[in-house]
MIKOL-910361 format. One line per 4 residues: number of its first residue (from 0); their letters; for each residue x, y, z of N, C-alpha, C. Coordinates in steps of 0.05 Angstrom, whole numbers, plus 5000, padded with zeros to 4 digits. Example, Ala and Ser with C-alpha at 12.3 -4.5 7.8 and 13.67 -1.06 7.14 Angstrom:
BEGIN
0	as	5264:4886:5156:5246:4910:5156:5264:4934:5156 ~ 5257:4955:5142:5273:4979:5143:5258:5001:5157
***
This chain:
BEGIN
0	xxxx	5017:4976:5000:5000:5000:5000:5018:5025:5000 ~ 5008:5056:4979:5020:5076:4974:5021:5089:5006 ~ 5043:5107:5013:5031:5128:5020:5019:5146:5021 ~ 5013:5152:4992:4982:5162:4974:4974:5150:4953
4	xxxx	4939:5143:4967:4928:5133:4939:4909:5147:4936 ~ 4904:5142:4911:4878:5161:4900:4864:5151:4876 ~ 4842:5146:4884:4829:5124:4857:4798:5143:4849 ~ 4796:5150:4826:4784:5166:4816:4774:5186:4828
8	xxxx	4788:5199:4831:4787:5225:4858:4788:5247:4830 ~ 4761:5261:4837:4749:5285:4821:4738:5311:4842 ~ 4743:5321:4832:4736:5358:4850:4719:5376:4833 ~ 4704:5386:4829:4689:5410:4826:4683:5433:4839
12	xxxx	4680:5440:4823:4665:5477:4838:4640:5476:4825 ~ 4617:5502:4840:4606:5514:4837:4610:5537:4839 ~ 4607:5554:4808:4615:5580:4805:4582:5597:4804 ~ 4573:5615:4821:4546:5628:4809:4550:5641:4781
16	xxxx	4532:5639:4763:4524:5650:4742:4516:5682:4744 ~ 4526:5700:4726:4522:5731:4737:4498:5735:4716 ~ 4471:5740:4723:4448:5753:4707:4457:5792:4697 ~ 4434:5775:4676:4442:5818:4669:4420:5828:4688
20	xxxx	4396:5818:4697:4388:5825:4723:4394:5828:4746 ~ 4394:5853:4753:4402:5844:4787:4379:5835:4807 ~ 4356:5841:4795:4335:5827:4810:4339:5796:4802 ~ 4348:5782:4777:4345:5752:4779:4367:5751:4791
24	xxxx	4392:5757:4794:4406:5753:4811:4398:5746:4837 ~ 4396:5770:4844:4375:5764:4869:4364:5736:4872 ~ 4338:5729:4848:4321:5713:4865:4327:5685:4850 ~ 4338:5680:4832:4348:5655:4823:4375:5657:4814
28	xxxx	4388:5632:4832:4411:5623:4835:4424:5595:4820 ~ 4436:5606:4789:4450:5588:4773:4476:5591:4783 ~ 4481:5559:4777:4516:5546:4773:4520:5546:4746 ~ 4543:5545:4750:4562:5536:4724:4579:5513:4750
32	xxxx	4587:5493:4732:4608:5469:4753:4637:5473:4740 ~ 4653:5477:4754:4679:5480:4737:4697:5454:4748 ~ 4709:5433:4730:4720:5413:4747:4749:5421:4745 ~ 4757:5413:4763:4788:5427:4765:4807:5402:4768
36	xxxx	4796:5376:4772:4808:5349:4771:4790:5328:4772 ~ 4796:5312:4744:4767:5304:4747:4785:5260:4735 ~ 4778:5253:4756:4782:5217:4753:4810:5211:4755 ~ 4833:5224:4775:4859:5213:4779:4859:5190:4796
40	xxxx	4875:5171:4784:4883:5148:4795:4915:5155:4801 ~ 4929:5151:4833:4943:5154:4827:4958:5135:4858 ~ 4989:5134:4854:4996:5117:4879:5027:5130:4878 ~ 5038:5129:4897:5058:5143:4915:5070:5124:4931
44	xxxx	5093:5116:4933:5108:5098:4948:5121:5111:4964 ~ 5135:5100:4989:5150:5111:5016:5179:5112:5003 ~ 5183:5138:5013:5214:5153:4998:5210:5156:4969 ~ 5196:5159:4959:5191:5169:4938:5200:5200:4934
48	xxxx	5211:5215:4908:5207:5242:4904:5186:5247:4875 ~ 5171:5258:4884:5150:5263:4865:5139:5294:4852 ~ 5157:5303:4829:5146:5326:4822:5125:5329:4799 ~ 5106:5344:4810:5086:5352:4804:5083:5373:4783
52	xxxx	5075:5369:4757:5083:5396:4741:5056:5403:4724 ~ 5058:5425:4709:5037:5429:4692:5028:5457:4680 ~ 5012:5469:4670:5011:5497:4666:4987:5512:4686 ~ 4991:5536:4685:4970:5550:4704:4949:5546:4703
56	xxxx	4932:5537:4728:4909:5522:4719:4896:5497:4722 ~ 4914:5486:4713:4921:5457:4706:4905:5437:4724 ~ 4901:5441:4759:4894:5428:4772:4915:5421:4799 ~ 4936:5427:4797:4957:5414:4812:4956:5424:4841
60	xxxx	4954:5452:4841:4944:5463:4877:4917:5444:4887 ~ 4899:5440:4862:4871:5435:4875:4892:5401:4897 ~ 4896:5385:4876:4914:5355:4881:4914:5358:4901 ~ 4937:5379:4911:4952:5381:4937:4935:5386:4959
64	xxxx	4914:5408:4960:4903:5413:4968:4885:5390:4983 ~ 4874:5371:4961:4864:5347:4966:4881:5330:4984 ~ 4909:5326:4972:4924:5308:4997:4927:5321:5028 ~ 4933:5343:5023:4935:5363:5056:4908:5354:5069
68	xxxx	4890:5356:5055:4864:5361:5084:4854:5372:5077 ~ 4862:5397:5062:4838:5426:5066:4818:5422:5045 ~ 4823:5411:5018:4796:5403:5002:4789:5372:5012 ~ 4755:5371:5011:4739:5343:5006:4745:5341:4970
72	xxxx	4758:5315:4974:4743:5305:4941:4713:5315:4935 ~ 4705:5318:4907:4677:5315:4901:4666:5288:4899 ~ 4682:5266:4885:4682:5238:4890:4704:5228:4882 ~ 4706:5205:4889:4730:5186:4896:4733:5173:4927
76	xxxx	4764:5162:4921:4767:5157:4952:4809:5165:4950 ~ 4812:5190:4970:4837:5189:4975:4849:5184:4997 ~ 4878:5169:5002:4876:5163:5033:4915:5174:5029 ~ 4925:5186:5052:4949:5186:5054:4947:5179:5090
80	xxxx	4972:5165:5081:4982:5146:5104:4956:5129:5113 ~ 4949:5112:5094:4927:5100:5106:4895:5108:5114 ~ 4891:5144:5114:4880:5159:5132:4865:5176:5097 ~ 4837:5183:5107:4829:5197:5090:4829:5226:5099
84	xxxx	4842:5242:5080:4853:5274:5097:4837:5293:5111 ~ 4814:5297:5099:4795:5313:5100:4781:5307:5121 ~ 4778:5277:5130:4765:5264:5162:4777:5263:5187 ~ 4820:5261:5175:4829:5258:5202:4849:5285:5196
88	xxxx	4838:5307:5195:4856:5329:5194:4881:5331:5205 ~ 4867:5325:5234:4890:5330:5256:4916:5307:5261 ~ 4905:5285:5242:4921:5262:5245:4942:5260:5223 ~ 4925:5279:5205:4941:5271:5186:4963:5303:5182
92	xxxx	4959:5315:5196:4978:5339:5202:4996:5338:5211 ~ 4996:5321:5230:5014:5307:5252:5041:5282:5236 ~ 5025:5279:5214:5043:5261:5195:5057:5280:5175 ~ 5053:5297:5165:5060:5316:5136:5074:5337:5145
96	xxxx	5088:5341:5125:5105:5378:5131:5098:5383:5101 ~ 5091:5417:5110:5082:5439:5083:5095:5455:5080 ~ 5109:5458:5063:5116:5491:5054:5100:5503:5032 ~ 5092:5521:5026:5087:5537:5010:5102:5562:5002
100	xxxx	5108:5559:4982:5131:5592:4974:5127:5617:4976 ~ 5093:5611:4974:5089:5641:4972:5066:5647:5010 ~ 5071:5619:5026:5055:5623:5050:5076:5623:5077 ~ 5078:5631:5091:5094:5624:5116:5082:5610:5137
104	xxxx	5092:5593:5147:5074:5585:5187:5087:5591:5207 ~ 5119:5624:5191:5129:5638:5223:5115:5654:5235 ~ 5123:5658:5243:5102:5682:5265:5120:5704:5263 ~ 5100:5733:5242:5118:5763:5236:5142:5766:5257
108	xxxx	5137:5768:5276:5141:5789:5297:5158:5770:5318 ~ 5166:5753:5316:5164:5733:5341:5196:5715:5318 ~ 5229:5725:5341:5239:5705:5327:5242:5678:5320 ~ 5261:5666:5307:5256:5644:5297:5254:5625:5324
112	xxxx	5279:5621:5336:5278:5609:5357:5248:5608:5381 ~ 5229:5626:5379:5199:5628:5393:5186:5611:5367 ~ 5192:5622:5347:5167:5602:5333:5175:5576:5329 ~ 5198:5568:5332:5204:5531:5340:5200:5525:5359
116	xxxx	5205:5540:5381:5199:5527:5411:5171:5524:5409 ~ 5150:5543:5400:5122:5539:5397:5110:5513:5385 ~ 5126:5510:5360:5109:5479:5349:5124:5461:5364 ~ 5145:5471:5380:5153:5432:5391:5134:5436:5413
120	xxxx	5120:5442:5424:5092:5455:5444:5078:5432:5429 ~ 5067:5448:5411:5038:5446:5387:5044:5414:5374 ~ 5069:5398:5368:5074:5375:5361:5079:5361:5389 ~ 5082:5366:5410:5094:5354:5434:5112:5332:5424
124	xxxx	5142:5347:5426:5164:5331:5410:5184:5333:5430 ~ 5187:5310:5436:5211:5306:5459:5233:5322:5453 ~ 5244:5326:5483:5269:5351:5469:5291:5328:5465 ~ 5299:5311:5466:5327:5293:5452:5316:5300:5416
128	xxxx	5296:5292:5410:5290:5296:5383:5293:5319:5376 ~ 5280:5348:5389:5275:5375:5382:5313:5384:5376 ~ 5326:5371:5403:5345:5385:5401:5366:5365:5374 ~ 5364:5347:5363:5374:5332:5351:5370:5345:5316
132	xxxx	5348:5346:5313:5334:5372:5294:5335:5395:5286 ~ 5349:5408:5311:5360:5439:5308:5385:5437:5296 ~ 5407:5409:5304:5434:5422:5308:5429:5399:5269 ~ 5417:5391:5265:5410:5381:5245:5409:5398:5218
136	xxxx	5387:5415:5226:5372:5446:5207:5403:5467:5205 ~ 5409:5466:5237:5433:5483:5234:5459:5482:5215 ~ 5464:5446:5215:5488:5441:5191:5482:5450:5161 ~ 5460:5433:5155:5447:5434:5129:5437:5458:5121
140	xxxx	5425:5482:5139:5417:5504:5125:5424:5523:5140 ~ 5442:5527:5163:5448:5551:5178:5428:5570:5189 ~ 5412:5551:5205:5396:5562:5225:5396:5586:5244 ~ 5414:5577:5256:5425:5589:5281:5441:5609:5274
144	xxxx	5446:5622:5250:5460:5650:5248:5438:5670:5243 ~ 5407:5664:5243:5397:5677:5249:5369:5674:5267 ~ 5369:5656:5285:5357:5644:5307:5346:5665:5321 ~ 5363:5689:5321:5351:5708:5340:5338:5733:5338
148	xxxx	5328:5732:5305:5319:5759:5291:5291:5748:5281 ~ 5275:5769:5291:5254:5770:5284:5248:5764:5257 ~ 5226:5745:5247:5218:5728:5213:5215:5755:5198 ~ 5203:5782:5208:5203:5812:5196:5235:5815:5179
152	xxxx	5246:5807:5188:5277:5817:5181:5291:5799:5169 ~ 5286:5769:5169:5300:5753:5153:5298:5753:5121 ~ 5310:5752:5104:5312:5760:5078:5297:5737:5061 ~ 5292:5736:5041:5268:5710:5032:5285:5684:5036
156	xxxx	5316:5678:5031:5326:5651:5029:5317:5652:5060 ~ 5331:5657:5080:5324:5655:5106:5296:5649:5117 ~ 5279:5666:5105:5257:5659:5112:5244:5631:5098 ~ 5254:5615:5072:5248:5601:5064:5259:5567:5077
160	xxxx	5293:5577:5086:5295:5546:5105:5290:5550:5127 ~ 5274:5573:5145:5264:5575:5167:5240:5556:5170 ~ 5227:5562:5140:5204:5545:5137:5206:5509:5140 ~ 5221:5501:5131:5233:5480:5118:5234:5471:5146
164	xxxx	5249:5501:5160:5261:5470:5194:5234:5469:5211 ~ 5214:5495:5203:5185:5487:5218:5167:5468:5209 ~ 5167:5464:5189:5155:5437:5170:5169:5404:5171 ~ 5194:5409:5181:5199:5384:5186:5211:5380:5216
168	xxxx	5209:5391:5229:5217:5397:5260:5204:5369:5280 ~ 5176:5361:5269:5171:5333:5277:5172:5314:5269 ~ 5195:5313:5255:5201:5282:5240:5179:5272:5218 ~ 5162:5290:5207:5139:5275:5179:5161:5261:5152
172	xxxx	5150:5243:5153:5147:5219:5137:5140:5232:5101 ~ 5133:5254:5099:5118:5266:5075:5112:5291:5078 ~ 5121:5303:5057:5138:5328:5058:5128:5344:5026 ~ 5103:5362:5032:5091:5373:5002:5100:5396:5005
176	xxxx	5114:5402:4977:5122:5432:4978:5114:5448:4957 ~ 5106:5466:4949:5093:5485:4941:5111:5512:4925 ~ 5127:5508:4899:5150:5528:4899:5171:5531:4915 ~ 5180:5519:4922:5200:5519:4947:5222:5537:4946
180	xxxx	5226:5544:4916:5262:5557:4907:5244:5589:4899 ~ 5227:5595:4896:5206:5616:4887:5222:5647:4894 ~ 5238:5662:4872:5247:5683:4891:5277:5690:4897 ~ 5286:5659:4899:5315:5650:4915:5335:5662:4892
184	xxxx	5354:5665:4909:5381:5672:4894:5388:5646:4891 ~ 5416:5636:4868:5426:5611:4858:5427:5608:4885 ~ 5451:5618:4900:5459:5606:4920:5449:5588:4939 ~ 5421:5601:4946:5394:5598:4964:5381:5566:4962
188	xxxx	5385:5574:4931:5377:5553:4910:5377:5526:4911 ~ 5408:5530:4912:5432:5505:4906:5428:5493:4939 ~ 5430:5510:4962:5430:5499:4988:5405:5477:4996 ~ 5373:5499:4983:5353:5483:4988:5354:5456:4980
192	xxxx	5358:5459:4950:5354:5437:4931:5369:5411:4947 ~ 5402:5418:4957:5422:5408:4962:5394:5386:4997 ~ 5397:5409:5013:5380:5398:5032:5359:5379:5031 ~ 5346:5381:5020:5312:5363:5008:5315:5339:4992
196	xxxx	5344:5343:4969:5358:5311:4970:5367:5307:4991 ~ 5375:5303:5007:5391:5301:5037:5364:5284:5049 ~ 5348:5299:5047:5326:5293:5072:5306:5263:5059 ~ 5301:5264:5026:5295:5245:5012:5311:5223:5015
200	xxxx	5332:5223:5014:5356:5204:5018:5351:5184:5053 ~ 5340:5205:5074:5336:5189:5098:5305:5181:5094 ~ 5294:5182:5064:5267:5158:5064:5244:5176:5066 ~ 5247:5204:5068:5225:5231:5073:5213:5224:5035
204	xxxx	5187:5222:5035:5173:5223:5018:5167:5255:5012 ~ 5174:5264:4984:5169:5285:4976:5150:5294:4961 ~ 5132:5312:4951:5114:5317:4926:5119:5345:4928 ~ 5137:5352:4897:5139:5384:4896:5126:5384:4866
208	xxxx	5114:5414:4883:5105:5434:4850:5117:5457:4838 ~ 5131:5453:4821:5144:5486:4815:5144:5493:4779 ~ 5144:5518:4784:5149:5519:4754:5177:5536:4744 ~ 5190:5520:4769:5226:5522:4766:5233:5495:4767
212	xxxx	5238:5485:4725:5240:5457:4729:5269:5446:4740 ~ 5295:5469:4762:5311:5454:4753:5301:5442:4786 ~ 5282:5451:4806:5277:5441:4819:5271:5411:4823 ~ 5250:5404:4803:5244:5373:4788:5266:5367:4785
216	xxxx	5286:5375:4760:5301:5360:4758:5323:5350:4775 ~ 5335:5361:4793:5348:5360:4816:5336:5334:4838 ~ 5313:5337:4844:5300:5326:4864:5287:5308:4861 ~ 5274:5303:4839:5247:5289:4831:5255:5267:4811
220	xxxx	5258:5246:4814:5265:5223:4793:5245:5220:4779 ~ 5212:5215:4795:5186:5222:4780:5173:5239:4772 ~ 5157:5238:4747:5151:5273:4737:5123:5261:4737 ~ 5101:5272:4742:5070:5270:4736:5063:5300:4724
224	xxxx	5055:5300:4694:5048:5326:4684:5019:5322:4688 ~ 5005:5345:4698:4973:5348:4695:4963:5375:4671 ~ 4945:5359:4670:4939:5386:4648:4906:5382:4647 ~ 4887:5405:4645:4845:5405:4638:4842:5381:4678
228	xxxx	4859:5379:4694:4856:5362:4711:4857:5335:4719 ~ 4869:5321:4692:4880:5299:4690:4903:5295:4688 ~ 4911:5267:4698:4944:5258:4690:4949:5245:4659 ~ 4964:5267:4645:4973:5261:4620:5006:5253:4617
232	xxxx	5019:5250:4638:5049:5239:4636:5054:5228:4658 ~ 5069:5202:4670:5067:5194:4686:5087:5178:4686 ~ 5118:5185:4694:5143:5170:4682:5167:5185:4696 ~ 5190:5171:4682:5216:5181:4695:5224:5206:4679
236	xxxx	5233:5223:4691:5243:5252:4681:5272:5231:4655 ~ 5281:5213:4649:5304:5209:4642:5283:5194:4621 ~ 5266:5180:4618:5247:5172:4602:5234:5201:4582 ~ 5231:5215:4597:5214:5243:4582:5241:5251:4568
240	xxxx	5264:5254:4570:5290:5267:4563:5294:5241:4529 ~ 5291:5218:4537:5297:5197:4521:5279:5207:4494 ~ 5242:5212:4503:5224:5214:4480:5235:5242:4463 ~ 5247:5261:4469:5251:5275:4459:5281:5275:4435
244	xxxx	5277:5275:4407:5296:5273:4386:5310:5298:4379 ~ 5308:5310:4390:5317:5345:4384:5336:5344:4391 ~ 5368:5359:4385:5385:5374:4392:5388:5400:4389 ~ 5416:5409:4408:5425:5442:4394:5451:5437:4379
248	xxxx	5453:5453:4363:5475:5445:4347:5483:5474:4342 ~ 5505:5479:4357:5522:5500:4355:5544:5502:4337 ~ 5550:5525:4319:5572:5516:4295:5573:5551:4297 ~ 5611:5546:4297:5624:5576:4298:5637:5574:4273
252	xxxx	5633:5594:4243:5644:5596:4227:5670:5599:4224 ~ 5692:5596:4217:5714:5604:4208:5710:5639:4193 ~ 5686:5650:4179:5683:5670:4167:5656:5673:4163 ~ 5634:5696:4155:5611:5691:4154:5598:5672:4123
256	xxxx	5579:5654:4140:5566:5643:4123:5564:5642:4096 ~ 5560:5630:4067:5563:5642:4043:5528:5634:4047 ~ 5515:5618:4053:5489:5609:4052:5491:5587:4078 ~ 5455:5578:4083:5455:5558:4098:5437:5547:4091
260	xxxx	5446:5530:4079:5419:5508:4065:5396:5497:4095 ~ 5374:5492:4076:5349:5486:4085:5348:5458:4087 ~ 5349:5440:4119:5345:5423:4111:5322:5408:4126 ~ 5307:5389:4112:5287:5370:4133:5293:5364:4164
264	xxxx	5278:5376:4182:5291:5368:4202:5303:5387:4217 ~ 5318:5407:4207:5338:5421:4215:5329:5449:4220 ~ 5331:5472:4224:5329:5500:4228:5347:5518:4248 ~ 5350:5543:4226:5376:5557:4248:5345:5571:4266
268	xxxx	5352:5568:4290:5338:5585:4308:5355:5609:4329 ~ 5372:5609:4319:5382:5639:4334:5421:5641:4318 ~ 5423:5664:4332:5452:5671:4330:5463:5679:4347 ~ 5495:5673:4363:5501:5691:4389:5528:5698:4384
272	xxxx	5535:5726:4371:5560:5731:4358:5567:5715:4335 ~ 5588:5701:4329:5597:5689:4311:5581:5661:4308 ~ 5570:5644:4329:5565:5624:4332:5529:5627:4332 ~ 5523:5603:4305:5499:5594:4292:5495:5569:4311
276	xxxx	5467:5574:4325:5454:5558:4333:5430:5542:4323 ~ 5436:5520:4311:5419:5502:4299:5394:5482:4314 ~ 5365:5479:4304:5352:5458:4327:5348:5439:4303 ~ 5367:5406:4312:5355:5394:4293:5341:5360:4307
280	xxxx	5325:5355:4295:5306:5328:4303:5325:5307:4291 ~ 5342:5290:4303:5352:5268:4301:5337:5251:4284 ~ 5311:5246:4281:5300:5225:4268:5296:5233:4242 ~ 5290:5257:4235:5290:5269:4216:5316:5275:4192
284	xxxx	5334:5280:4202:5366:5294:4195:5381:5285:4214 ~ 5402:5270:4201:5428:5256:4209:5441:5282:4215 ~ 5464:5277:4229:5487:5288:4241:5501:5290:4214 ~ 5508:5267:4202:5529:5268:4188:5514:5280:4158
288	xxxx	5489:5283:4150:5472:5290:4133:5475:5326:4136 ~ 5472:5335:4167:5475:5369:4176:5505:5386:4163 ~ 5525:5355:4186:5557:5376:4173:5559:5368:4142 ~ 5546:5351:4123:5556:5350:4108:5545:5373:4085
292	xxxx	5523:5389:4096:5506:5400:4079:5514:5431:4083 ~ 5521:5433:4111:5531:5470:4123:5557:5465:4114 ~ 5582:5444:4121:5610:5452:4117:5608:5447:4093 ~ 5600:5443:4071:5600:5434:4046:5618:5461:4038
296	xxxx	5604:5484:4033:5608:5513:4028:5621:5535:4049 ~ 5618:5529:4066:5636:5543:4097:5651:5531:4112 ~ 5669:5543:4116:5685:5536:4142:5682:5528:4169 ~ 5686:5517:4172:5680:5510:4198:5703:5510:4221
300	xxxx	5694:5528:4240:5721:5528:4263:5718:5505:4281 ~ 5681:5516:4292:5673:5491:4313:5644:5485:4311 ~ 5647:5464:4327:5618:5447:4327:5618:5438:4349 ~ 5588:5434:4364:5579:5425:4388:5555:5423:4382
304	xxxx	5550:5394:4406:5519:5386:4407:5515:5386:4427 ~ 5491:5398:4441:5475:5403:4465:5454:5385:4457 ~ 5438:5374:4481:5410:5369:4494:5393:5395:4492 ~ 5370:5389:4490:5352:5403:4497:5340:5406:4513
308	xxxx	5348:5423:4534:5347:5430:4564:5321:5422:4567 ~ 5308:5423:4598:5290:5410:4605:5266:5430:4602 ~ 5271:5454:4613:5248:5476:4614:5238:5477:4580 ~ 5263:5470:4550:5253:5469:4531:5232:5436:4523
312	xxxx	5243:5422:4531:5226:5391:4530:5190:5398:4535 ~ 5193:5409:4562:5163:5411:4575:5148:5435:4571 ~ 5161:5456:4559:5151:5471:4534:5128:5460:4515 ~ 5155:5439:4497:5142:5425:4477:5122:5411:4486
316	xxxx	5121:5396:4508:5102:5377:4531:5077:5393:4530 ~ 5070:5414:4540:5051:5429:4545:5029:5442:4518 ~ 5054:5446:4502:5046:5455:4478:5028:5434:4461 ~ 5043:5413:4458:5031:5387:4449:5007:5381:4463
320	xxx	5001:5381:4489:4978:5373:4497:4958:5399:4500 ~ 4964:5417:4501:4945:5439:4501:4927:5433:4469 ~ 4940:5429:4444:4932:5425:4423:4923:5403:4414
***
């Protein structure tokens, strides 16, 4: 059994309908139903990293929302940790850590050190653990250099692994995060990212959503794309990298160009100084079919082949299924 399952688990709204009357307004009351996830089947294994992706819209907050507690399904049946969220709120709070990027659970005014001592209160967490946890948060994200300044004053990275050590401060098993790098400088970045594999690695089940894929790619071995509220991808990020036949094909002239032939497959899509950047579809146009058709007539100093980075893959991902 998952740590989350979810077997045709659908959500709706009721949106009121706006009359050009304001008296029918008034006295009769139309819906419109808007489904925002509608028949996911889905399952989640212990230590798992699971990122969550998709375009605005898409359904993915509603998901989460659904696994946290705070939405009822419309129908289905979802259970994490055994427990259906929405019935055992408090039980299942007690199991999970949240971040949200753009939400805090410090307290403005009140330093960091008050608002940890508060949830090891609110979790009743033995102090061998509490204190085992701090000097823990402290290695991995440098806690304690600012332990004693009010959350008003900590700068966003700060305030973001402040979050991190209040969300996981009671040892949860499952760990949803919500933008987590949102904001961050590289640096900030590199530490979080660095931390959350760390914490996946001791067996912490993860589900992130961001639309900073190097977050996914860093963290997340599994990718689930949602899109209209359904699951339309459901695979390994190194599987999604595989379906894709595209390269970049970088070529620095010896002198400028005399021509650049047209070929199946192939297209110059940009220029950066001297060096012509080519996108060509492998299945389409050989390698050895490209140099033999550009160096035919030009010089050639250099050549390089790139991948097509990830944020361009799920581009194409989105695009393709939107259409």
């Amino acid at each position: 059994m998952g740590i989350i399952e979810l077997y045709d688990v659908k959500k709706s709204y009721k949106v009121a309908k706006r009359e050009r009357s304001f008296l029918k307004q008034l006295l009769f009351h139309r819906y419109d139903e808007i489904v925002a996830v509608q028949g996911i089947n889905l399952q989640i294994e212990v230590g798992e990293a699971v990122g969550i992706i998709g375009p605005n819209g898409a359904g993915k907050s509603t998901l989460i929302k659904m696994m946290v507690g705070i939405l009822q399904p419309t129908a289905g049946t979802l259970y994490v940790n055994s427990k259906v969220p929405y019935k055992h709120r408090k039980q299942n709070a007690k199991n999970i850590g949240v971040v949200f990027g753009q939400r805090t659970q410090l307290w403005w005014d009140l330093p960091l050190e008050d608002t940890l001592k508060l949830h090891r209160e609110m979790y009743e967490i033995p102090d061998a653990i509490y204190k085992r946890n701090i000097e823990k948060f402290d290695k991995t994200l440098g806690i304690c250099s600012f332990w004693h300044q009010p959350v008003r004053q900590l700068s966003l990275g700060q305030r973001m692994k402040a979050d991190l050590a209040v969300a996981l401060l009671h040892d949860p098993k499952l760990l949803f995060l919500d933008e987590p790098t949102i904001g961050l400088d590289v640096m900030a970045k590199k530490q979080v990212r660095d931390f959350l594999k760390s914490i996946n690695g001791d067996n912490v089940t993860i589900i992130l959503t961001s639309h900073d894929l190097k977050d996914i790619e860093e963290i997340c071995p599994r990718v689930i794309m949602v899109n209209h509220g359904s699951i339309v991808i459901d695979t390994s990020l190194s599987e999604i990298k595989a379906k894709v036949s595209e390269q970049k094909i970088l070529v620095t002239f010896a002198e400028q160009p005399k021509s650049i032939p047209v070929l199946e497959g192939c297209k110059l899509v940009s220029q950066e100084g001297d060096t012509f950047i080519f996108q060509m579809d492998s299945l389409k146009c050989s390698f050895t079919d490209f140099f033999a058709a550009v160096g035919s007539k030009n010089g050639i100093e250099n050549i390089s082949v790139q991948s097509i980075d990830i944020d361009e893959i799920v581009r194409k991902m989105y695009a393709e299924d939107v259409q």
